[in-house]
N, CA, C and O atoms as a Tripos MOL2 file, in Angstrom:
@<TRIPOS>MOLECULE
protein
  296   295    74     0     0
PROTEIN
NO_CHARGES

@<TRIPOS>ATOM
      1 N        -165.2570  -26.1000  -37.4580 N.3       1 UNK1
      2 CA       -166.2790  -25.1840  -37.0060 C.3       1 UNK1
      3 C        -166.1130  -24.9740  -35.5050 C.2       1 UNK1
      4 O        -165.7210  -25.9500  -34.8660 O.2       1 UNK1
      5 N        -166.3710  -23.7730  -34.8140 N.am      2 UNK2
      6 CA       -166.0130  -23.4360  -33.5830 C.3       2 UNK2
      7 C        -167.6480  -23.3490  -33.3110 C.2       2 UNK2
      8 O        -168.3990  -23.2720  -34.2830 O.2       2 UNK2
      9 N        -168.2150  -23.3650  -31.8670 N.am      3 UNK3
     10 CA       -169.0440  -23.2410  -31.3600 C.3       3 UNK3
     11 C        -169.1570  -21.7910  -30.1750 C.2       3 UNK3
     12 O        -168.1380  -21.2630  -29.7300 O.2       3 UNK3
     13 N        -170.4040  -21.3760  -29.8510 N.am      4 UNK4
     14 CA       -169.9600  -20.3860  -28.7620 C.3       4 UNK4
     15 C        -171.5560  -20.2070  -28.3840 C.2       4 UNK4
     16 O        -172.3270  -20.0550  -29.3320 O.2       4 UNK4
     17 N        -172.0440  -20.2170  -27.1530 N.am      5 UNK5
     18 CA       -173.5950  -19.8120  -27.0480 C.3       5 UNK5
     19 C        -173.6910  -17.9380  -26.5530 C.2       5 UNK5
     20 O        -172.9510  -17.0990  -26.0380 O.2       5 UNK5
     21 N        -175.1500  -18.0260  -27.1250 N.am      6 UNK6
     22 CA       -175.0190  -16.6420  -26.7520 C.3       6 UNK6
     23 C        -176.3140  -16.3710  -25.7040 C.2       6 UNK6
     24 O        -177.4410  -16.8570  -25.6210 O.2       6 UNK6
     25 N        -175.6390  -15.4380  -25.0140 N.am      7 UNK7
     26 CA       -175.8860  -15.0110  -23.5780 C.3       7 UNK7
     27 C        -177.3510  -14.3840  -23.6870 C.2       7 UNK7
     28 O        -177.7250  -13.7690  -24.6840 O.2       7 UNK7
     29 N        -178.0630  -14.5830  -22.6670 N.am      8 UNK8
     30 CA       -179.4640  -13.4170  -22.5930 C.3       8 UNK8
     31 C        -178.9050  -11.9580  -22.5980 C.2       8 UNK8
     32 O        -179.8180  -11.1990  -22.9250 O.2       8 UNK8
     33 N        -178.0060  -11.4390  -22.4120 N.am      9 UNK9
     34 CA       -177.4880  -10.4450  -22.7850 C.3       9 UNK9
     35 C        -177.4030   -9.7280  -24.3270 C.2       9 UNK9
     36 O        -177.7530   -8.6180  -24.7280 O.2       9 UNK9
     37 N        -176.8110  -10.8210  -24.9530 N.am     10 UNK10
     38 CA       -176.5910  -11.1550  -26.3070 C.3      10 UNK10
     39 C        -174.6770  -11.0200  -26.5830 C.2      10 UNK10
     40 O        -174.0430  -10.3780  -27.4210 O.2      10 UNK10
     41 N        -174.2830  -11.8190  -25.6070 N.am     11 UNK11
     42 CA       -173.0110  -11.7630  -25.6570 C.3      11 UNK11
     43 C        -172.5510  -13.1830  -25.6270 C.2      11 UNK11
     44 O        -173.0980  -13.9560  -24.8420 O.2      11 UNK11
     45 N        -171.6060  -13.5890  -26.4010 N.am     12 UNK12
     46 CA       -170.7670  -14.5750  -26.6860 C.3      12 UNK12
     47 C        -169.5270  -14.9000  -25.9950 C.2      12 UNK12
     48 O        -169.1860  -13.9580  -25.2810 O.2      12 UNK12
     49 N        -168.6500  -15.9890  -25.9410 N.am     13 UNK13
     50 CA       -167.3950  -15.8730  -26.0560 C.3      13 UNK13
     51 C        -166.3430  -16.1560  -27.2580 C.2      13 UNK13
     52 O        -166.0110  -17.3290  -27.4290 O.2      13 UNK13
     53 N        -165.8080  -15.1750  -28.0850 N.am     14 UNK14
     54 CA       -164.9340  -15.4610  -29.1890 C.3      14 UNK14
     55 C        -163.9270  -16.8770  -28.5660 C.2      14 UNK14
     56 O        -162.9800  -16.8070  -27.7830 O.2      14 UNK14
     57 N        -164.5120  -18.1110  -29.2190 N.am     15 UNK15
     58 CA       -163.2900  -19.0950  -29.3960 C.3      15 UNK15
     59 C        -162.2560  -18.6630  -29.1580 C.2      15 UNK15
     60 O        -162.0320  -17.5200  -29.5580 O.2      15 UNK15
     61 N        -160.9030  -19.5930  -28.2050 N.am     16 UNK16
     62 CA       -159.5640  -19.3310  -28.4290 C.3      16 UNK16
     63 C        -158.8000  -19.6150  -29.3930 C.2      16 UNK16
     64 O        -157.5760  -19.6710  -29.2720 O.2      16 UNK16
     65 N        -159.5110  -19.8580  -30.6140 N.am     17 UNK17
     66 CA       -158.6930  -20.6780  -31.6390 C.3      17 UNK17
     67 C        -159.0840  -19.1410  -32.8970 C.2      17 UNK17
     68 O        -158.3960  -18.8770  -33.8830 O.2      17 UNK17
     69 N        -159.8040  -18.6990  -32.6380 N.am     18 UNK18
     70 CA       -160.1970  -17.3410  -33.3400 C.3      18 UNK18
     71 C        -159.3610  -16.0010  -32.6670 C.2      18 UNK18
     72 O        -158.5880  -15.2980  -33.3170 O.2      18 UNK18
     73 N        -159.6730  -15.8200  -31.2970 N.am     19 UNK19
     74 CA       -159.0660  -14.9100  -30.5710 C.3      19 UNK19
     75 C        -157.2230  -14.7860  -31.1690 C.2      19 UNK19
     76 O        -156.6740  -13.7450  -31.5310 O.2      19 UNK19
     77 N        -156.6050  -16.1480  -31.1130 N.am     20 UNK20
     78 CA       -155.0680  -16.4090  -31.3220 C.3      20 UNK20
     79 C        -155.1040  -15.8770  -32.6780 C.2      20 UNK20
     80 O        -154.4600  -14.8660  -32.9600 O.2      20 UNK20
     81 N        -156.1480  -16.7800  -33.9330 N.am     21 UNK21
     82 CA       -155.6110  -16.1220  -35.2780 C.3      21 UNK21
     83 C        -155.6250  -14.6810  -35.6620 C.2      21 UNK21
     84 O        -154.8110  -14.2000  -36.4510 O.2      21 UNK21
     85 N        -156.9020  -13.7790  -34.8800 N.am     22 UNK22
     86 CA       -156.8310  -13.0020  -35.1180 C.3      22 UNK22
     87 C        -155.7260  -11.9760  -33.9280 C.2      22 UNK22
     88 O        -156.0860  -10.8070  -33.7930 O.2      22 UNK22
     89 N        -154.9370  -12.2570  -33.4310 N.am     23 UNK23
     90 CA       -153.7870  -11.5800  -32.5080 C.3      23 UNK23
     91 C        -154.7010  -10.9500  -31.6240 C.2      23 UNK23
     92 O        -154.3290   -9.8640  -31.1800 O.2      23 UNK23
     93 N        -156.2810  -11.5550  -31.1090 N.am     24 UNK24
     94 CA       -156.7780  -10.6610  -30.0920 C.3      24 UNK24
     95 C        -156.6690  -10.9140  -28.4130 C.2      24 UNK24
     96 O        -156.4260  -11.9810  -27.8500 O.2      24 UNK24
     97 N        -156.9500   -9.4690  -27.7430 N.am     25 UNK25
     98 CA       -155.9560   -9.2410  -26.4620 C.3      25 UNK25
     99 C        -157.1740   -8.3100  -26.0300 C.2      25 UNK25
    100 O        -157.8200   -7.5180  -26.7160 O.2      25 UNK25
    101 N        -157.3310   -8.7610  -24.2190 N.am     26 UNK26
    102 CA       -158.4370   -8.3730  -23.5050 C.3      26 UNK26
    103 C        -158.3450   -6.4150  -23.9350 C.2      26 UNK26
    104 O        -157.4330   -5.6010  -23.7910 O.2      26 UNK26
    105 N        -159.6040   -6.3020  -24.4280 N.am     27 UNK27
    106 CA       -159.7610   -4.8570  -24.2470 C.3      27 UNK27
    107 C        -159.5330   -3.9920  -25.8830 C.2      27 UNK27
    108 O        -159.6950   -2.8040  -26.1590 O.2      27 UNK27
    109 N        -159.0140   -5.3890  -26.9230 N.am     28 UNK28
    110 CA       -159.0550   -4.8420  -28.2540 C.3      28 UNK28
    111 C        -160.6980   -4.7780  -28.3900 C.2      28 UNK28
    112 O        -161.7050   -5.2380  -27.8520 O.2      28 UNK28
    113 N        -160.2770   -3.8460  -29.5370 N.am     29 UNK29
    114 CA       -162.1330   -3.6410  -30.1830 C.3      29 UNK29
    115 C        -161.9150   -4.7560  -31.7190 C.2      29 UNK29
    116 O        -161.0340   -5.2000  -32.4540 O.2      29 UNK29
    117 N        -163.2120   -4.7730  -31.5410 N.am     30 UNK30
    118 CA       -163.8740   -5.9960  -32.7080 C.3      30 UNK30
    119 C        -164.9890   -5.3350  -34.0240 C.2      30 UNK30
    120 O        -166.1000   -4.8410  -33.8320 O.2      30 UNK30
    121 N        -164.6160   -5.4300  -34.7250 N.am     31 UNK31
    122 CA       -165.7210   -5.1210  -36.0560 C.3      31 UNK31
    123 C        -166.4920   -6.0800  -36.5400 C.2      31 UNK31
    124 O        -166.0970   -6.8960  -37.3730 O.2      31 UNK31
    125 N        -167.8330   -6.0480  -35.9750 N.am     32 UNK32
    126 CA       -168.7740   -7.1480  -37.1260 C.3      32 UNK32
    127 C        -169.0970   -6.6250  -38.0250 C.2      32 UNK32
    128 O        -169.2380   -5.4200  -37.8210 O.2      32 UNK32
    129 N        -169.4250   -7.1040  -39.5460 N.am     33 UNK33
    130 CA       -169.6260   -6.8910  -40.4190 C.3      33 UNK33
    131 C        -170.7470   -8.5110  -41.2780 C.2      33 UNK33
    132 O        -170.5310   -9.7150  -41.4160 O.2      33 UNK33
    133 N        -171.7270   -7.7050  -41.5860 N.am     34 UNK34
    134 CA       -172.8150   -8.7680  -42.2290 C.3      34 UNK34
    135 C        -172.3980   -8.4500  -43.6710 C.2      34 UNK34
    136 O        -172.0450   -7.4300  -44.2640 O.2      34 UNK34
    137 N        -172.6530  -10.2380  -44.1170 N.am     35 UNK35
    138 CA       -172.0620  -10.2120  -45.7330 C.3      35 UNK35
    139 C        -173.2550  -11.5040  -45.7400 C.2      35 UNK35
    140 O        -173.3520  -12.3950  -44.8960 O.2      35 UNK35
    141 N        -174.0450  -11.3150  -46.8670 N.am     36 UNK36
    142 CA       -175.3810  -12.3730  -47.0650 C.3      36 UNK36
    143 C        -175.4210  -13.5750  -46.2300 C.2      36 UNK36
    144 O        -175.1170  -14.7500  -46.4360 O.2      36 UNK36
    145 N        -175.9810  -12.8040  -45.0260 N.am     37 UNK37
    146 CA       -176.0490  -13.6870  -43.9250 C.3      37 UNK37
    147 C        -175.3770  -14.6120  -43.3130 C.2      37 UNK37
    148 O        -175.6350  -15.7140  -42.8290 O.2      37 UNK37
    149 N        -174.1150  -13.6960  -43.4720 N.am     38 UNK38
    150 CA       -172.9880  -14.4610  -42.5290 C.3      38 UNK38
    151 C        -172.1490  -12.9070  -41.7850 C.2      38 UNK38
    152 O        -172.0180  -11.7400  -42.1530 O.2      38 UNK38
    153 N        -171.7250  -13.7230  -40.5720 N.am     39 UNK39
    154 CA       -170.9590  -12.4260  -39.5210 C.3      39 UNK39
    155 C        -169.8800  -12.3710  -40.2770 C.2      39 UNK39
    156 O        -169.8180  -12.7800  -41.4370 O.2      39 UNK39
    157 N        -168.9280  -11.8260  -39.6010 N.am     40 UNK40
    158 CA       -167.0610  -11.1500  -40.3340 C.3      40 UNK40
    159 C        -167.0230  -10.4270  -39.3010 C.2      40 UNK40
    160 O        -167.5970   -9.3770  -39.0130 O.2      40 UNK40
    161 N        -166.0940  -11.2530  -38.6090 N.am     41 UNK41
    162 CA       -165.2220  -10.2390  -37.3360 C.3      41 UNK41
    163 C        -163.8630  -10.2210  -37.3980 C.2      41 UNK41
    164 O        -163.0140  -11.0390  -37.0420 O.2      41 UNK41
    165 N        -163.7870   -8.8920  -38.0330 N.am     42 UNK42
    166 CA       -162.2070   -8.3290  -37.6040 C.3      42 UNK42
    167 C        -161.6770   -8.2810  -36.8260 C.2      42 UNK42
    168 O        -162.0460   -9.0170  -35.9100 O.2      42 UNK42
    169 N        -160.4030   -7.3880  -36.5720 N.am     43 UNK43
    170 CA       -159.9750   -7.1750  -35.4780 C.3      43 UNK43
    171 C        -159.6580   -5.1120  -36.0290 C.2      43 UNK43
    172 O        -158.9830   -4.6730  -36.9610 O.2      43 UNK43
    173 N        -160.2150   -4.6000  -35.3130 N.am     44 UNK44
    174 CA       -160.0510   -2.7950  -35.3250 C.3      44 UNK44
    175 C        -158.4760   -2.7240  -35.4340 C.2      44 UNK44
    176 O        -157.6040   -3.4290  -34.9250 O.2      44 UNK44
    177 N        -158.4030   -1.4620  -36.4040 N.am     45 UNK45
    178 CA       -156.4860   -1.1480  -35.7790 C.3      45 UNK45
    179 C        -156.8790    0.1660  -34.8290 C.2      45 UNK45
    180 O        -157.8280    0.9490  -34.7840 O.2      45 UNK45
    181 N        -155.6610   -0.0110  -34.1080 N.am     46 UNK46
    182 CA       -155.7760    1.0850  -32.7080 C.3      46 UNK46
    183 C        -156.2600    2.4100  -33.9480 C.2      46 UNK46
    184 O        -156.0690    2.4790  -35.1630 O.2      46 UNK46
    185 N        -156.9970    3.4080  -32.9000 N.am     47 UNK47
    186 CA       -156.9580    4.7390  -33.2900 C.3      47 UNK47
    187 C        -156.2650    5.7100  -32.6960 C.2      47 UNK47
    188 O        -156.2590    5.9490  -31.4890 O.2      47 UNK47
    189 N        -155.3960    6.5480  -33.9470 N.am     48 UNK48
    190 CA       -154.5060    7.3480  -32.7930 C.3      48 UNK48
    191 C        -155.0060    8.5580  -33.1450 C.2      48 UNK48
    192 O        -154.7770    9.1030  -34.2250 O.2      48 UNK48
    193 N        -155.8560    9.1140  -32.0490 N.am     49 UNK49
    194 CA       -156.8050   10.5220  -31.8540 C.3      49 UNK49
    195 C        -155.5790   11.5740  -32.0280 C.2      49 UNK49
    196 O        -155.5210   12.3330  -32.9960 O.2      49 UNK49
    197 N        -154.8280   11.5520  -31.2310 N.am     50 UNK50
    198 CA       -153.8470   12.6210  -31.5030 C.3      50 UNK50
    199 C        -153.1870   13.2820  -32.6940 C.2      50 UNK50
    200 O        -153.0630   14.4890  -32.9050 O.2      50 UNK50
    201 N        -152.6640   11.9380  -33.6640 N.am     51 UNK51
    202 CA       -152.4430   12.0650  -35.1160 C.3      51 UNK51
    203 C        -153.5910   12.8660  -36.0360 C.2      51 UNK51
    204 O        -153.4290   13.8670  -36.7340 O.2      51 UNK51
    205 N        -154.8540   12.0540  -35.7920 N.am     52 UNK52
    206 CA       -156.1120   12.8700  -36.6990 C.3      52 UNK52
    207 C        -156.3560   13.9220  -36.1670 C.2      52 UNK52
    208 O        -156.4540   14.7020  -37.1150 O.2      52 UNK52
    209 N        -156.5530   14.5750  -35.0890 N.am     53 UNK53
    210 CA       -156.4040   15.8950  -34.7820 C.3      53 UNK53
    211 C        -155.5690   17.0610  -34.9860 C.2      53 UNK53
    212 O        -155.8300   18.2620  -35.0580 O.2      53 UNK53
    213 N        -153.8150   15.9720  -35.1090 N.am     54 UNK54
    214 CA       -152.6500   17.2320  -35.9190 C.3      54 UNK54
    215 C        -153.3290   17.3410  -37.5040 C.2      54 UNK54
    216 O        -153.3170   18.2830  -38.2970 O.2      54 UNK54
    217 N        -153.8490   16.1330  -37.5980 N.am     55 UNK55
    218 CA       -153.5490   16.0780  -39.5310 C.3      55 UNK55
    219 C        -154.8930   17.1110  -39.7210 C.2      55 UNK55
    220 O        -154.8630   18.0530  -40.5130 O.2      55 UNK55
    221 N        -155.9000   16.8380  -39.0000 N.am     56 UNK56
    222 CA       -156.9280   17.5450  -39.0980 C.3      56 UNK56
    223 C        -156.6950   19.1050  -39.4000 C.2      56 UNK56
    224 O        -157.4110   19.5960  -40.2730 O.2      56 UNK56
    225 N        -155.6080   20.0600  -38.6530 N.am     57 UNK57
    226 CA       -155.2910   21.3130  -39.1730 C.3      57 UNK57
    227 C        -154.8440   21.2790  -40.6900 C.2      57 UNK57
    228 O        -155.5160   22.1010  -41.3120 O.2      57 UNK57
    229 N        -154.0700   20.7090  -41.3870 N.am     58 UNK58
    230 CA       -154.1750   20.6300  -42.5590 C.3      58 UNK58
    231 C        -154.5190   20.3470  -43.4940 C.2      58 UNK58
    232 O        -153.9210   20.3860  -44.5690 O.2      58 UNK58
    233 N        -155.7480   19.9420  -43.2200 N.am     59 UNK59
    234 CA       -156.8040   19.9370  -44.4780 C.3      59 UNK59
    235 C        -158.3040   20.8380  -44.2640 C.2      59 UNK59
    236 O        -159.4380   20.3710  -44.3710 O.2      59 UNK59
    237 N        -157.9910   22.0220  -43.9860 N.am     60 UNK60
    238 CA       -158.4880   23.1170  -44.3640 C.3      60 UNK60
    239 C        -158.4520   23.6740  -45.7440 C.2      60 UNK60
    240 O        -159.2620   24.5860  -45.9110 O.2      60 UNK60
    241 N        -157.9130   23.4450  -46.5060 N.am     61 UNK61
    242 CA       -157.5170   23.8090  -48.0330 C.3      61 UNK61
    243 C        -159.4060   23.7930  -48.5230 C.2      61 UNK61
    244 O        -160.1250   24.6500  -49.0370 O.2      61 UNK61
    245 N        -159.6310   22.5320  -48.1030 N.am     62 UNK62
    246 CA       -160.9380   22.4830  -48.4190 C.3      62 UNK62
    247 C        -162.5770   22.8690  -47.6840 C.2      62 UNK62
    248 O        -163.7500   22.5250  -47.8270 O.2      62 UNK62
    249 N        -161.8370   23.7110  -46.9180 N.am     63 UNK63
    250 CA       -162.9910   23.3260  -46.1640 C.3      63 UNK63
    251 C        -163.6750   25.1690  -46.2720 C.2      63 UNK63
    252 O        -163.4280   26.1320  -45.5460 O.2      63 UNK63
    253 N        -164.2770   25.0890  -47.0870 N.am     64 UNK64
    254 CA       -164.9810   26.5070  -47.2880 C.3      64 UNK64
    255 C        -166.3470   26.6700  -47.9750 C.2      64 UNK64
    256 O        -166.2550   26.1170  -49.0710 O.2      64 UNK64
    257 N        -167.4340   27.1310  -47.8260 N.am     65 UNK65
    258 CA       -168.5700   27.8170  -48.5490 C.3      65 UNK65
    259 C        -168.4390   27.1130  -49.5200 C.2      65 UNK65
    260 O        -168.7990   25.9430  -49.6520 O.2      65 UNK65
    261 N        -167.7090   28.0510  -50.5420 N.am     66 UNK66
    262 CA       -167.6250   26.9010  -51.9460 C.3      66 UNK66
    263 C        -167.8130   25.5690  -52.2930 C.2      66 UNK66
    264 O        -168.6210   25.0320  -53.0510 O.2      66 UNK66
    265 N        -166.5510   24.9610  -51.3150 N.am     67 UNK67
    266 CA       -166.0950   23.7340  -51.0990 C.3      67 UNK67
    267 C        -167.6320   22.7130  -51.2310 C.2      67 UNK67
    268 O        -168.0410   21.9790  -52.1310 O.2      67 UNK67
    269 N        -168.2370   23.1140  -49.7800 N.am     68 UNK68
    270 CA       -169.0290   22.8350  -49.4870 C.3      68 UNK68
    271 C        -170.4790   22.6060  -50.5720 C.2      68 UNK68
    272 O        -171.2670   21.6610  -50.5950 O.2      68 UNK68
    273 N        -170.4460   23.9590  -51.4780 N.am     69 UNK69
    274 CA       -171.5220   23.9130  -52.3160 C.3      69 UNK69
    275 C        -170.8150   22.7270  -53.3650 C.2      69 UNK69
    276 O        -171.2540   21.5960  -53.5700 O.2      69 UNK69
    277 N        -169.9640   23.1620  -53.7720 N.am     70 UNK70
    278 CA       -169.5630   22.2560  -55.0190 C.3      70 UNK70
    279 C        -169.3150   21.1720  -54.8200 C.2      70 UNK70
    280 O        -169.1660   20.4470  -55.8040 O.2      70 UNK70
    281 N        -169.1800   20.6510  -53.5880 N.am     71 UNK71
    282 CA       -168.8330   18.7380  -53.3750 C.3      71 UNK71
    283 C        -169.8560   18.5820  -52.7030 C.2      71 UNK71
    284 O        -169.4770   18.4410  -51.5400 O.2      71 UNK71
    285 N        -171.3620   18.5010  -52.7780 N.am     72 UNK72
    286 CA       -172.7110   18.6930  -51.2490 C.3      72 UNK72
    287 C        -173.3370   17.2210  -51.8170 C.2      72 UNK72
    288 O        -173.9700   16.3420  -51.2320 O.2      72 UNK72
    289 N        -172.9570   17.3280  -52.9750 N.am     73 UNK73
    290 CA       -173.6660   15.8780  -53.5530 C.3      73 UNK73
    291 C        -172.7040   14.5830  -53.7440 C.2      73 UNK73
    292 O        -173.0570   13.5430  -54.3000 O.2      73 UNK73
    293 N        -171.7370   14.7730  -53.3200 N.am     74 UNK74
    294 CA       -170.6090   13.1970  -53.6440 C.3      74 UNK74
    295 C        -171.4510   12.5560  -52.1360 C.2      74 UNK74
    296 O        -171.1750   11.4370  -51.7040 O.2      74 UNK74
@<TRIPOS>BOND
     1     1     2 1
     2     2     3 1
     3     3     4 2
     4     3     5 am
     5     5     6 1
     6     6     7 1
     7     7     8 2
     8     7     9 am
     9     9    10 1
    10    10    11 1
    11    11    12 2
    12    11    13 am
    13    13    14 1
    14    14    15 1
    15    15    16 2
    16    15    17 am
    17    17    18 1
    18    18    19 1
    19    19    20 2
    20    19    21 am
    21    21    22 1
    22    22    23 1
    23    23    24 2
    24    23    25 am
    25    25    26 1
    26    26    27 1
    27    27    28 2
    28    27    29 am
    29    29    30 1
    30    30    31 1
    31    31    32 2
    32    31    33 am
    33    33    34 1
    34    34    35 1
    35    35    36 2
    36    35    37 am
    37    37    38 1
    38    38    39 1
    39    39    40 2
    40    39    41 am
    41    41    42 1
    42    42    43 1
    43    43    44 2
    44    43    45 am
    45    45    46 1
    46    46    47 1
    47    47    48 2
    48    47    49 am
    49    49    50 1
    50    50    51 1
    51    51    52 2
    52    51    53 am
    53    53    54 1
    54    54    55 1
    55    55    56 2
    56    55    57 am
    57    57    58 1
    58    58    59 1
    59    59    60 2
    60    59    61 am
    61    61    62 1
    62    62    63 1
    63    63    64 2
    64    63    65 am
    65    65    66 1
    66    66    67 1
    67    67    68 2
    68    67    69 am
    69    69    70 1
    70    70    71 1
    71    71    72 2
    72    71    73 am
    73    73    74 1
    74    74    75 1
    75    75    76 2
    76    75    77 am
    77    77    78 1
    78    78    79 1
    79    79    80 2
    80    79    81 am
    81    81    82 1
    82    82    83 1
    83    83    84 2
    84    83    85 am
    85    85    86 1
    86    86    87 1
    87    87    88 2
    88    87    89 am
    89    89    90 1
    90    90    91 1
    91    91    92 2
    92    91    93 am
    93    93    94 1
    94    94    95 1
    95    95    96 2
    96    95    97 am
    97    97    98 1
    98    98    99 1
    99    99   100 2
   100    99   101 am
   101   101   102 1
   102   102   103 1
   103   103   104 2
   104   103   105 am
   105   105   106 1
   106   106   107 1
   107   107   108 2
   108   107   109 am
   109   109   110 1
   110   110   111 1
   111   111   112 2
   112   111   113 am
   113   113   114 1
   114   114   115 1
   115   115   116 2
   116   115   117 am
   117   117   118 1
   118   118   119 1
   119   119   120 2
   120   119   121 am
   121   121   122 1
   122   122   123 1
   123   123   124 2
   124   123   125 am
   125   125   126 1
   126   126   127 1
   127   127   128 2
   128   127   129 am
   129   129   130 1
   130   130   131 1
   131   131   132 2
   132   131   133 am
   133   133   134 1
   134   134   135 1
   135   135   136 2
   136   135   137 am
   137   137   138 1
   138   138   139 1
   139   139   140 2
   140   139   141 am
   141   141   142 1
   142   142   143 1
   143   143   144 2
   144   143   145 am
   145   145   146 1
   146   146   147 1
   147   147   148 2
   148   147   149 am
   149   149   150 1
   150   150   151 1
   151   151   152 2
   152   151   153 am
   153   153   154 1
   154   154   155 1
   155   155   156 2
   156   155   157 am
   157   157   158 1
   158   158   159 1
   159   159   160 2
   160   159   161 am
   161   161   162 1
   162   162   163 1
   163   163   164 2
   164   163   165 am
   165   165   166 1
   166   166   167 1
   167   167   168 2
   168   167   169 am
   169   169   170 1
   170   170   171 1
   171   171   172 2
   172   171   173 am
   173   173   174 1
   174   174   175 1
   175   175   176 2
   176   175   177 am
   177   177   178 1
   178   178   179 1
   179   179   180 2
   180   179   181 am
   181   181   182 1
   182   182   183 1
   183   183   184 2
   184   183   185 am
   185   185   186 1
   186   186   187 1
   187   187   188 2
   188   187   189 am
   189   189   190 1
   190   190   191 1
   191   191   192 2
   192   191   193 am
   193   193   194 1
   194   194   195 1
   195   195   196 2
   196   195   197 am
   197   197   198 1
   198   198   199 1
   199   199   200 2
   200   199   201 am
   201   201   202 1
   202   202   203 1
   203   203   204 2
   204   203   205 am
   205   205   206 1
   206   206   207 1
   207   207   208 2
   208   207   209 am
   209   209   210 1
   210   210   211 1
   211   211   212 2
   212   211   213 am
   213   213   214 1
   214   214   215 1
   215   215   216 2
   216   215   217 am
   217   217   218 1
   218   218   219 1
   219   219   220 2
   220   219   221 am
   221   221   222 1
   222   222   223 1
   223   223   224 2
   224   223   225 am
   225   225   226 1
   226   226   227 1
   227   227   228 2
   228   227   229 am
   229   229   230 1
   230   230   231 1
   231   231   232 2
   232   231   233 am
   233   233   234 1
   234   234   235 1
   235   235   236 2
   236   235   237 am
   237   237   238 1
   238   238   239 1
   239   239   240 2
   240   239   241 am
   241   241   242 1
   242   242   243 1
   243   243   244 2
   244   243   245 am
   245   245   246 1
   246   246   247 1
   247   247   248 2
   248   247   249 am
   249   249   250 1
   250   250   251 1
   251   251   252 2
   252   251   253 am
   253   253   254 1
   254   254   255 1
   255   255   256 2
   256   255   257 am
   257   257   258 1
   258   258   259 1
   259   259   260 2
   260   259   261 am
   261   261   262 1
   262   262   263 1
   263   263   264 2
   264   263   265 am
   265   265   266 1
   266   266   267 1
   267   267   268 2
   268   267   269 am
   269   269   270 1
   270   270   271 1
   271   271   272 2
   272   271   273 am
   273   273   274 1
   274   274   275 1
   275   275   276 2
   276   275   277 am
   277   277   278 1
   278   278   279 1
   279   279   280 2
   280   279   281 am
   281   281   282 1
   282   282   283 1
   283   283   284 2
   284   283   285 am
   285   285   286 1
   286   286   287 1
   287   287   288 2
   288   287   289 am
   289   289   290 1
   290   290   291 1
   291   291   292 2
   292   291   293 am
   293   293   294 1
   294   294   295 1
   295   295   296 2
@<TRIPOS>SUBSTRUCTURE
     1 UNK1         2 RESIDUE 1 A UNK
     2 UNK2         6 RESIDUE 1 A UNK
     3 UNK3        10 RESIDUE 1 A UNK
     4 UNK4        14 RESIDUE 1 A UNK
     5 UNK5        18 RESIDUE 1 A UNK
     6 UNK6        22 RESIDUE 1 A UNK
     7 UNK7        26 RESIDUE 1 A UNK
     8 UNK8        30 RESIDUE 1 A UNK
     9 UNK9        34 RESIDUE 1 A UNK
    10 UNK10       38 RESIDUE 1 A UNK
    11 UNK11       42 RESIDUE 1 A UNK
    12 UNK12       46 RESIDUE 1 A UNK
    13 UNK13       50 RESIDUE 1 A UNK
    14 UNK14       54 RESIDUE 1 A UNK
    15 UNK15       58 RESIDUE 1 A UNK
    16 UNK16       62 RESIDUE 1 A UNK
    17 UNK17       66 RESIDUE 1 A UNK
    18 UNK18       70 RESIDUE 1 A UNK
    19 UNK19       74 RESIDUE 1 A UNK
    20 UNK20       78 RESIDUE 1 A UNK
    21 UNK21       82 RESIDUE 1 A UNK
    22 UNK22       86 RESIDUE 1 A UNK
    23 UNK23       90 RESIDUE 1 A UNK
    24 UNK24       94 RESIDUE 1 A UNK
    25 UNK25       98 RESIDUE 1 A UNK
    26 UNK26      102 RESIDUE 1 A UNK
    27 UNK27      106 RESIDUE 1 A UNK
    28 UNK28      110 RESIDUE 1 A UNK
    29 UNK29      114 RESIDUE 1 A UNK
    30 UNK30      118 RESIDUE 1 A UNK
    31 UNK31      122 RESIDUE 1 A UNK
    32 UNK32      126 RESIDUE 1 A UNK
    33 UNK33      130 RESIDUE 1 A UNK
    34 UNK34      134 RESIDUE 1 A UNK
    35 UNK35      138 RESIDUE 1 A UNK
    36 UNK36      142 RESIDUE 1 A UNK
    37 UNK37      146 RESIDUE 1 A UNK
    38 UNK38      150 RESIDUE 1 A UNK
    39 UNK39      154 RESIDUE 1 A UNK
    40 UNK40      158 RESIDUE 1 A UNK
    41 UNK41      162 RESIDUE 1 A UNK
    42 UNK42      166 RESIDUE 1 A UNK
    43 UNK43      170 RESIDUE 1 A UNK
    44 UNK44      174 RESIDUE 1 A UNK
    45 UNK45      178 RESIDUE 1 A UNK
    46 UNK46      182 RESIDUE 1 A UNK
    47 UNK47      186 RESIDUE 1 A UNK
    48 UNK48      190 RESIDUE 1 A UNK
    49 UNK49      194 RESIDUE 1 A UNK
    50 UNK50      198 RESIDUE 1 A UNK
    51 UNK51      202 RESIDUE 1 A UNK
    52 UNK52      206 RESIDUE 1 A UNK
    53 UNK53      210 RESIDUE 1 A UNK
    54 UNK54      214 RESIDUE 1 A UNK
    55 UNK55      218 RESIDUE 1 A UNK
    56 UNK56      222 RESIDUE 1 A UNK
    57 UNK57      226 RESIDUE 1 A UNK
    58 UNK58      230 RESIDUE 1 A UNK
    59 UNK59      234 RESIDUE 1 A UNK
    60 UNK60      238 RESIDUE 1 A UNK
    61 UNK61      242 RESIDUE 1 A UNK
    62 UNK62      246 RESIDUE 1 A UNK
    63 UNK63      250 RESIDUE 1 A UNK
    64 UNK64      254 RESIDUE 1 A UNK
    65 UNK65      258 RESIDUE 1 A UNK
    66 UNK66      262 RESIDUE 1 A UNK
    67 UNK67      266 RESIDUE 1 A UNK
    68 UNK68      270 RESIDUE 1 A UNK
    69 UNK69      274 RESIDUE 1 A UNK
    70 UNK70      278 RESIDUE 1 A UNK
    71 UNK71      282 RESIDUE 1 A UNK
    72 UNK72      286 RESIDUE 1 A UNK
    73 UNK73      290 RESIDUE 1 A UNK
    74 UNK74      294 RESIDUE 1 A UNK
């Protein structure tokens, strides 16, 4: 079990024995996630804005009036 106090802020320090397993490095982003009252911290994969913005022009196929009416409820 690792220990860590948390700050009047409400900030911690991630253990170095957590930081190493999970390959984390000053300035990565972190995902908490609650599962019946317990934390789960990931580690984010980079986002590459540039990629979803090319890919983003091609998926227009769907994106119309119709589209819109007929998928409004998924």
């Amino acid at each position: 079990m690792l220990l860590s106090t948390l700050t009047s802020n409400g900030q911690a320090t991630i253990p170095v024995d957590i930081r190493h397993a999970l390959s984390l490095k000053t300035g990565d982003k972190i995902i908490f996630k609650i599962h019946k009252h317990e934390a789960i911290i990931t580690k984010a994969e980079p986002f590459d804005e540039l990629y979803h913005v090319a890919l983003s022009h091609t998926l227009s196929e769907w994106d119309s009036p119709e589209d819109d009416e007929a998928y409004h409820d998924l």
